[in-house]
N, C-alpha and C positions, 0 to 999 in steps of 0.2 A: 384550597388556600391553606386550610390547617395541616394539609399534608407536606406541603413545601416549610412551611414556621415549621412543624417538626422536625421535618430533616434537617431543616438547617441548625438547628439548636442539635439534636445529635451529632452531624460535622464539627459543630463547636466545642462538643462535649468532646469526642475525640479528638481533636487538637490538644485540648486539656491534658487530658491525659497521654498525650505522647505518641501516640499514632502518626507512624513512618507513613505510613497512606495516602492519611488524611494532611498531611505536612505538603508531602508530593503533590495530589490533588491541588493545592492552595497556591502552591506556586505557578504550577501549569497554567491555571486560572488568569493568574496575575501578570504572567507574561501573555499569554492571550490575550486581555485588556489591555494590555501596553503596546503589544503591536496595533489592534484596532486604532489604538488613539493615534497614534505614528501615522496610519494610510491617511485616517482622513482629514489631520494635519497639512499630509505631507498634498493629498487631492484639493485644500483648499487655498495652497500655499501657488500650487501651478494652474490652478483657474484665474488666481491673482495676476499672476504674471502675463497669461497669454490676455486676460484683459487689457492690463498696461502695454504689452505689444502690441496686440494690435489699433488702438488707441492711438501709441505711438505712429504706430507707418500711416492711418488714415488722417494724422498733422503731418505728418512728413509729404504724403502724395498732396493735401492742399497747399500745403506750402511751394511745390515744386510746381505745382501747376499754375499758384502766383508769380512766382518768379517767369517762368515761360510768357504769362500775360505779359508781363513787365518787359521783358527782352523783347517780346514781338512791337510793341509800342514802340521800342527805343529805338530797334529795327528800323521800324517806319519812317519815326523823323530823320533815323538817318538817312534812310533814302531820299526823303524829300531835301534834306539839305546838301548830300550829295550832288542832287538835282539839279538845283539852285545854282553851283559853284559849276558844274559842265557847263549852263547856260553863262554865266557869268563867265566862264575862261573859251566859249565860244564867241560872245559877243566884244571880249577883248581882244581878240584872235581878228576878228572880221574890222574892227577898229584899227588894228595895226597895220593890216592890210592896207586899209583905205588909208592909213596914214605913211605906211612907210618907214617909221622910225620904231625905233624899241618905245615899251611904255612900260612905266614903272607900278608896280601892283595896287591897284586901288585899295582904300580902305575899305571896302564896301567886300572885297574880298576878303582881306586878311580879318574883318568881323567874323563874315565865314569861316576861317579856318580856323579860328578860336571856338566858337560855335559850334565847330566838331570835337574838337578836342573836350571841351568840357562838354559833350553827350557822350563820346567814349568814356570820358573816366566818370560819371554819373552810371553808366552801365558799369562798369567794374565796383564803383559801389555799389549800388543795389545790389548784385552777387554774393558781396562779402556781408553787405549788412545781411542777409536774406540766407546764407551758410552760417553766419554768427546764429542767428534766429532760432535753426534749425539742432544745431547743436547745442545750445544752451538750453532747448527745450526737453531735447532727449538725455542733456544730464542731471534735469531737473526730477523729471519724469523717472529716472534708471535707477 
């Protein structure tokens, strides 16, 4: 330990007095330290990032795999109401038969086809709300 406090107070000493050397050594040094500091900067800067990425995509892959729930659901009732309206313009169908004359559209239908319509566009909302979600979180996050 007293061999290094010496040297180093000799380094000093020559500096002092003017040693082209000793001047060069000091720089060397000092750029050495400066690149150090630079790497592991720069290595703590992209651990950063690939945390927040990846972060990112495993919100993004739950988010899409809610929306999928979401759409299969919608799915569903569509078909079930789809359902409904075959059976319903079947059984008008076998009515007008037995009846002979045109018959004009029940309400009981056109409830149905409202009922579709607003599960179609509650599907295109969920979408948009559920892309707004997804995007607003990754510009939060970025």
């Amino acid at each position: 330990m007293d061999t290094v406090v010496a040297e180093l107070v000799s380094f000093l000493e020559a500096l002092k007095s003017g040693s082209l050397f000793a001047l060069i050594l000091l720089v060397v040094v000092l750029i050495g330290l400066a690149l150090i500091i630079a790497a592991i900067a720069y290595q703590r800067v992209v651990i950063k990032r690939e945390t927040a990425s990846k972060a990112a995509q495993e919100n993004f892959e739950a988010i899409a795999a809610d929306l999928r729930k979401r759409a299969l659901e919608v799915k569903k009732q569509d078909d079930g109401l789809r359902k409904r309206d075959l059976e319903t313009e079947r059984d008008e169908l076998k009515e007008s038969v037995k009846d002979a004359e045109p018959q004009r559209p029940q309400p009981q239908r056109q409830v149905l086809k409202g009922s579709q319509r607003a599960l179609r566009g509650s599907v295109s909302r969920i979408i948009t709300v559920g892309l707004k979600d997804i995007s607003s979180k990754q510009i939060s996050k970025g």
